[in-house]
C-alpha positions in Angstrom: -5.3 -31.0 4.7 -3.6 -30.0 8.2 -3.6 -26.4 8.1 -4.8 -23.5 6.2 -2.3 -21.8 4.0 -2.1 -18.2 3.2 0.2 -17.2 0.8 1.3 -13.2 -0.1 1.1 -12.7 -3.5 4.7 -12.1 -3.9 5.3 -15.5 -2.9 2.9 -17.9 -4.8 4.6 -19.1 -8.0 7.3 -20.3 -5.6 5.0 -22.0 -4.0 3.1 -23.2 -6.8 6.4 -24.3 -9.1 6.5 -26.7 -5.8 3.2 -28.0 -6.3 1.9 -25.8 -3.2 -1.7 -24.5 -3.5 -2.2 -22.3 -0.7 -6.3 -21.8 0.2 -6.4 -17.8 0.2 -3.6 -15.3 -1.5 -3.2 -11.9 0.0 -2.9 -8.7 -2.7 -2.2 -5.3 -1.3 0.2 -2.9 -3.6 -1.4 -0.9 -5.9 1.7 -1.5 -8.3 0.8 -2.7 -11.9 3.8 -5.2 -11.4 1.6 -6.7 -8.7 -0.7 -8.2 -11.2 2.4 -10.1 -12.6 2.3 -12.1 -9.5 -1.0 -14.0 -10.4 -0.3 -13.9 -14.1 -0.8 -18.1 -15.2 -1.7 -19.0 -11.7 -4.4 -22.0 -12.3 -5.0 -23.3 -8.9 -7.6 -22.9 -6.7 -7.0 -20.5 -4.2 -9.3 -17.9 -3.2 -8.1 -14.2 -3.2 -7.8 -11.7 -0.3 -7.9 -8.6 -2.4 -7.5 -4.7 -0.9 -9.5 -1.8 -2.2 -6.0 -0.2 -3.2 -4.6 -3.2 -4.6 -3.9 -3.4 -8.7 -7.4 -4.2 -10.5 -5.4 -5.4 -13.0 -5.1 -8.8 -11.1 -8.9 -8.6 -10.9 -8.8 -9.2 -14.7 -6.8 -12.0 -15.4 -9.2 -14.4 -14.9 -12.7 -14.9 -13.2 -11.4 -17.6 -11.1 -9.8 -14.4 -8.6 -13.2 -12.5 -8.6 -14.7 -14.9 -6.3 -12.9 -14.0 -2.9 -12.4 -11.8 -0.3 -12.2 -8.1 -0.7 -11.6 -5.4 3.0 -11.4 -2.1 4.0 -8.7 0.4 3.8 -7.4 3.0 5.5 -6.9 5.0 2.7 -9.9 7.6 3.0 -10.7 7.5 -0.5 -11.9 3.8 -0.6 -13.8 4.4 2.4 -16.4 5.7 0.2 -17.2 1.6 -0.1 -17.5 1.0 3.7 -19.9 4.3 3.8 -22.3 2.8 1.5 -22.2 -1.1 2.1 -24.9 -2.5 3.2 -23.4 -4.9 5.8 -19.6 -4.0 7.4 -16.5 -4.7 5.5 -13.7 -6.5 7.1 -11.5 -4.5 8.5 -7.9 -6.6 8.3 -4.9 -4.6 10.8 -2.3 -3.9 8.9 1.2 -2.5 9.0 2.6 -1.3 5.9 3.9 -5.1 4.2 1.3 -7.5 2.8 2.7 -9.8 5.1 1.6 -7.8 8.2 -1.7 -8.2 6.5 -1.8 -11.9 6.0 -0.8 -12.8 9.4 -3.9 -10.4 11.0 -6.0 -12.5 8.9 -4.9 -15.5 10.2 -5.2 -14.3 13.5 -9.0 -12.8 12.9 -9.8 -16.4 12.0 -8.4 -17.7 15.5 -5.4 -19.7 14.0 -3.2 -21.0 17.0 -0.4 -21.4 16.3 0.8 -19.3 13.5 3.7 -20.3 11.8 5.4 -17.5 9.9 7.5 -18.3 6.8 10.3 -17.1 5.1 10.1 -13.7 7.4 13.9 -13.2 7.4 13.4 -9.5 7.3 16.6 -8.8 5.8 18.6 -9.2 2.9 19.6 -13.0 3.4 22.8 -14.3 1.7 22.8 -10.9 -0.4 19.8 -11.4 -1.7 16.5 -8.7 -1.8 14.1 -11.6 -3.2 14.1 -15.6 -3.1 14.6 -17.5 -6.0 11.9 -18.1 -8.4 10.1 -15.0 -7.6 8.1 -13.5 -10.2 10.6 -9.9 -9.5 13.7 -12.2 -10.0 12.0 -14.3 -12.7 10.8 -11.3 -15.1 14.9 -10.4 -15.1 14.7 -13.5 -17.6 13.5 -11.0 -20.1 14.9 -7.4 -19.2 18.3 -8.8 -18.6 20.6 -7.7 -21.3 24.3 -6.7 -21.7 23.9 -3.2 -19.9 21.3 -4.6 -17.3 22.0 -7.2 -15.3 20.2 -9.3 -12.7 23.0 -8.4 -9.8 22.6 -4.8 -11.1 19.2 -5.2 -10.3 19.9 -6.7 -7.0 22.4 -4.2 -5.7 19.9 -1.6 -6.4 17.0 -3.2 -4.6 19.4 -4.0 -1.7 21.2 -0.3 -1.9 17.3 1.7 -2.4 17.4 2.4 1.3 20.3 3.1 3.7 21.7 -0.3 4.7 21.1 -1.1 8.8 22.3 -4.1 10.7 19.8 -6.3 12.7 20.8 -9.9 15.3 19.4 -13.0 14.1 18.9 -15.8 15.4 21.8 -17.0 15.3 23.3 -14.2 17.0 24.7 -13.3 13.5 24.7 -9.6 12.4 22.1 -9.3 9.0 22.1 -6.4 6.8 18.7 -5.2 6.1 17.0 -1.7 5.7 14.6 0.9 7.9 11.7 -0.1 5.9 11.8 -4.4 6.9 12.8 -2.8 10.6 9.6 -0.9 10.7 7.8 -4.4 10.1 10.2 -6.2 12.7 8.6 -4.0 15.0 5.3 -4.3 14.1 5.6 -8.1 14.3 7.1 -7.7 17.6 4.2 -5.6 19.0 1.6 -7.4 17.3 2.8 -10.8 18.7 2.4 -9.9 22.4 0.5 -12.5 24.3 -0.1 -14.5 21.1 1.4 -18.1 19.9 3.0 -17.2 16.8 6.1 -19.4 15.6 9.0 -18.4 13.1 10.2 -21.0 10.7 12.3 -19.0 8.9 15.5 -21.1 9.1 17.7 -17.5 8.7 17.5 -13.5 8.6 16.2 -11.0 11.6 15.2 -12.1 15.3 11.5 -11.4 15.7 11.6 -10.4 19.2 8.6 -12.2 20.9 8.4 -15.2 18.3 10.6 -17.9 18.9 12.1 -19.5 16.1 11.4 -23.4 15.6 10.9 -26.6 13.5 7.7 -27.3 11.9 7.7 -31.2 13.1 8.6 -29.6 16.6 5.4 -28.1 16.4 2.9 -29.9 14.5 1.1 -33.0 15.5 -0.5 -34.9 12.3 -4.4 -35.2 12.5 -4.5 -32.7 15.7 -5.9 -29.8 13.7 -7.2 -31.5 10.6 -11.2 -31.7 11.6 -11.3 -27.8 12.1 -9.1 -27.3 9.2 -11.4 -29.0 7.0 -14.4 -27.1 8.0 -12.7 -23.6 7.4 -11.5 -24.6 4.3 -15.4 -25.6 3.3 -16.1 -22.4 4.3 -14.1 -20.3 2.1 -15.2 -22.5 -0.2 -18.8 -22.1 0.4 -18.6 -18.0 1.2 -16.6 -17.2 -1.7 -18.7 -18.7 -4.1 -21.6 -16.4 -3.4 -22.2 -13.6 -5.4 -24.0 -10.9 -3.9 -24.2 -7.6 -4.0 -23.9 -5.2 -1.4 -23.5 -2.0 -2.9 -25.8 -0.3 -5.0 -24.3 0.6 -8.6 -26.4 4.0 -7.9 -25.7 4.8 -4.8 -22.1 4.4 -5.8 -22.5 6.5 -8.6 -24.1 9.5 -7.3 -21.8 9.8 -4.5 -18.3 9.5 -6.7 -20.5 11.9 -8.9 -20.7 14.3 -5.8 -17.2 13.9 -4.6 -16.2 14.9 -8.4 -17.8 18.2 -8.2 -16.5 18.5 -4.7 -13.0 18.3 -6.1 -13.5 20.3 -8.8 -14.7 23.2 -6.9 -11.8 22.5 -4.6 -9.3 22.4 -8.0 -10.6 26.5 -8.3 -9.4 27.4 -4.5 -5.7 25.4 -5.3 -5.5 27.1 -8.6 -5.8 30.3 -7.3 -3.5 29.2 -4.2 -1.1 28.2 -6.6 -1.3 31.4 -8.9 -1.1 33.4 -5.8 2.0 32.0 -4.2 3.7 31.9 -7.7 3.4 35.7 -8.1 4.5 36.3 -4.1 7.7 34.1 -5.2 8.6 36.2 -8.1 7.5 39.7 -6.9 10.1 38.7 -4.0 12.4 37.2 -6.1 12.6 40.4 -8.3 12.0 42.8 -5.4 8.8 44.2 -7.5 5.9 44.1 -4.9 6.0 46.8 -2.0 5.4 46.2 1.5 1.2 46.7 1.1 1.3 44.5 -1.7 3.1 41.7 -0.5 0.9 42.2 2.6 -2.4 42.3 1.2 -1.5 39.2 -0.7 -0.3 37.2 2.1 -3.6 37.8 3.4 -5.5 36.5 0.9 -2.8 33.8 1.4 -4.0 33.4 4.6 -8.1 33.0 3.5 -6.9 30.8 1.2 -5.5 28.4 3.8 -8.5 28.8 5.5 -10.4 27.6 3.5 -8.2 24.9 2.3 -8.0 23.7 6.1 -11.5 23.2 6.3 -11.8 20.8 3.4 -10.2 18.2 5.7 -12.0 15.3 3.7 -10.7 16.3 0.2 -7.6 17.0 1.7 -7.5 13.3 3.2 -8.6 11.9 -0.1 -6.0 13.5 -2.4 -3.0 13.5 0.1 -2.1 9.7 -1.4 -1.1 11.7 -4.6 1.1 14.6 -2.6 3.6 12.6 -0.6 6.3 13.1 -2.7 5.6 16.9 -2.1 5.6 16.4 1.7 8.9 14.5 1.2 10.6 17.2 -0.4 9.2 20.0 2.1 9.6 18.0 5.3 12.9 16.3 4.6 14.5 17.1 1.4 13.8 21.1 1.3 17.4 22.1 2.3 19.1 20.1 -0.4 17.1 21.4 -3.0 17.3 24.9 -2.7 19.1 27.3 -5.1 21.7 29.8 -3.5 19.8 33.0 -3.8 16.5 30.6 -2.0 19.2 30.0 1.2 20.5 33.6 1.5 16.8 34.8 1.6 14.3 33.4 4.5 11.5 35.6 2.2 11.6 33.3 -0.7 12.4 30.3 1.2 8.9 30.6 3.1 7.4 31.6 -0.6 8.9 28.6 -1.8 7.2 25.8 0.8 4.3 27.3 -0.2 4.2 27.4 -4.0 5.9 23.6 -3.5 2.7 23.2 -1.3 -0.1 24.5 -3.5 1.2 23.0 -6.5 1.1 19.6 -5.5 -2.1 20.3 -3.8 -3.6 21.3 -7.3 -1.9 18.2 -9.4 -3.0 15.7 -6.4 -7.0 16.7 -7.1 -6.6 17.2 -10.4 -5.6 13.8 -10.8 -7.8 12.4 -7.8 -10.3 13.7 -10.0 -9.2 12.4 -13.5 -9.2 9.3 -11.6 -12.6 9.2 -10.1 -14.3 10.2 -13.4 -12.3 7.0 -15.4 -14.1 5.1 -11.9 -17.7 6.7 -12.8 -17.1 5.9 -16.6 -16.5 2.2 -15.6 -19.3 2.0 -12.9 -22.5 3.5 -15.4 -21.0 1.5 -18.7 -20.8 -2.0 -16.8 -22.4 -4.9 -15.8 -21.1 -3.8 -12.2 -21.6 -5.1 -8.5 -19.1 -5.0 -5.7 -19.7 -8.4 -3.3 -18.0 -8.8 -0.1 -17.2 -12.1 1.5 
C-alpha cells in the first residue's frame, strides 16, 4: 500500500512464490518462452503488454487482456499507431524489458525509483536468480546428458565474457549485451532520483546504491499511491475500442499486396545475382554479359531502395543476413570466394537478395495468418 510495484515478466513467480503481487507486469520479447512467465499467475496485476511481445501470453487467461498495451518502434506495428483513434503510449526503451519498466515508472512521475535486482552481471556465477521460470522449467528438461550448470555455462558463455566494478569495488563478470543496458541506465538517470537496491553486481554510474529503510518513510507516499493504484484499476477495466476491425483490415490487406509485388522484384534480384555468381564462378559470361546484367543489377537496387517502407517492415526478419555480411562475411567464405574479389562482391549480394526475398515472403505469410484472425473474430484492440 506504499508504493506501486512494477514487476518484469521474467521476474514475477519469484515474486509471487513470496506472496508479492506487483500492480502492473511489463512483457516485451516476442519469444514463445515468454508466455511461460505468466503461465498459473492468479493475481491481480495488470499487464503492460508490447505490440511485439508473445500473444501467446495474451491467451492464457482474460484476466491479462485487461491492461496496458504501447507503441513500438518496430515499423511494422506502427501500422496500430497510424490508425488509432487517440495516441498510443509511447514507453522509451532500450533493448531489456527492464529499461522499459523503469521509463514507465518515470512517465507516471514516480520519485524516487528504486531499482531491483539490477546487478547487470552474472552474480555469484549465476545467468538467472533462483526460482525463475528459465531455471525452474530445467526441473523438466534436465536429464543425464543435460544438465542445469550445462545450461548455465552456456547462458553465461553465449556472449564474450567482459569485466565490470561494482559497488563494492569488486570486479563482476558480465557480457556486452547487460553493458549496453548499464549505459543506458547511466544516461537515462541524469538529473533524475533513481535508487539501486541491488545489494550486488554492476555499479550503475549515476544511481547510488542504498537501503530501502534508508529511503522510505512509512505513510509518506501512501495517499498518492492509493490513487494511482485506483487508477489502473479504474482505466484498465475499460474496454474500448479504438481501432476499427476494417480499417485494420483493409490496410494489412494493402500492405499484403504491397509485399507481394515487392516478393516479384527480390525474386528476380535473387535469380539475377545467383546466375552473376555462377557465370563468374565458372568463367561462362563475357565481359557484355556480366555487364549488361550488373545493370539490371543496378535497376534492381533502385528500385529496391525506394521501397524504404517495406524494407523497414521486413528488415526484423533479415538480421541474421546483415550479421553474416557486416561481421561474419570473412569467416564464412570458401577459398576460391577469398582468392577472387569478383565472386566475393557476387556473393554479398546473392547473401543480400536472398534474405531480402525469405524476410517478405515470411512478413507476408505472417500478415495474412494476422488478416485470417482479424476478419474470423470477435476482434477489437483497446488501449489504456
Amino acid at each position: 500500500d506504499e508504493f506501486i510495484l512494477i514487476s518484469v515478466d521474467t521476474a514475477l513467480h519469484v515474486l509471487f512464490n513470496f506472496g508479492i503481487d506487483p500492480d502492473l507486469i511489463y512483457s516485451v520479447d516476442p519469444q514463445a518462452l515468454n508466455s511461460a512467465y505468466m503461465e498459473g499467475y492468479a493475481g491481480q496485476a495488470r499487464l503492460v503488454f508490447d505490440p511485439t511481445s508473445s500473444y501467446h501470453t495474451l491467451r492464457i487467461s482474460k484476466t491479462l487482456k485487461n491492461g496496458f498495451f504501447t507503441s513500438s518502434p518496430f515499423p511494422l506495428t506502427k501500422i496500430l499507431s497510424e490508425i488509432s483513434s487517440i495516441e498510443i503510449g509511447d514507453v522509451p526503451f532500450g533493448g531489456s524489458v527492464s529499461t522499459n519498466a523503469v521509463s514507465l515508472a518515470n512517465l507516471m512521475k514516480g520519485a524516487p525509483i528504486f531499482l531491483v535486482g539490477q546487478d547487470l552481471a552474472f552474480t555469484n556465477g549465476y545467468a538467472h536468480c533462483r526460482g525463475a521460470i528459465l531455471e525452474e522449467r530445467l526441473n523438466y528438461k534436465e536429464s543425464r546428458f543435460f544438465r542445469r550448470e550445462k545450461h548455465n555455462y552456456l547462458q553465461t558463455h553465449a556472449l564474450a565474457k567482459k569485466e565490470s566494478i561494482g559497488y563494492d569495488g569488486k570486479k563482476h563478470a558480465t557480457n556486452e549485451k547487460m553493458l549496453i543496458f548499464k549505459k543506458w541506465f547511466e544516461e537515462a538517470s541524469e538529473g533524475k532520483n533513481w535508487i539501486n537496491l541491488t545489494s550486488d553486481g554492476s555499479k550503475i554510474n549515476g544511481i547510488p546504491q542504498n537501503q530501502f529503510s534508508d529511503w522510505f518513510e512509512i505513510g509518506k507516499y501512501a495517499e498518492n499511491v492509493q490513487l494511482v493504484k485506483k487508477q489502473i484499476s479504474a482505466i484498465s477495466g475499460k474496454g474500448q475500442n479504438y481501432i476499427r476491425p476494417s480499417i485494420l483490415s483493409k490496410n494489412v490487406s494493402s500492405l499484403i499486396d504491397n509485399l507481394e509485388e515487392f516478393e516479384k522484384i527480390l525474386s528476380r534480384g535473387k535469380n539475377l545475382s545467383s546466375e552473376i555468381y555462377k557465370s563468374i564462378e565458372l568463367e561462362k559470361l563475357s565481359h557484355s554479359d556480366i555487364r549488361n546484367a550488373l545493370l539490371e543489377m543496378d535497376d534492381i537496387d533502385e528500385i529496391v531502395s525506394t521501397k524504404k517502407n517495406l524494407s523497414e517492415m521486413i528488415g526484423t526478419a533479415l538480421q541474421r543476413i546483415i550479421l553474416m555480411i557486416t561481421e561474419e562475411y570473412d569467416i564464412k567464405l570458401t577459398l576460391e570466394e577469398k582468392k577472387n574479389p569478383m565472386l566475393q562482391v557476387a556473393k554479398k549480394s546473392l547473401l543480400l537478395y536472398e534474405g531480402l526475398f525469405s524476410a517478405c515472403k515470411l512478413t507476408k505469410t505472417q500478415l495474412k495468418k494476422v488478416l485470417y484472425r482479424i476478419e474470423s473474430e470477435n476482434f477489437y484492440i483497446s488501449t489504456k
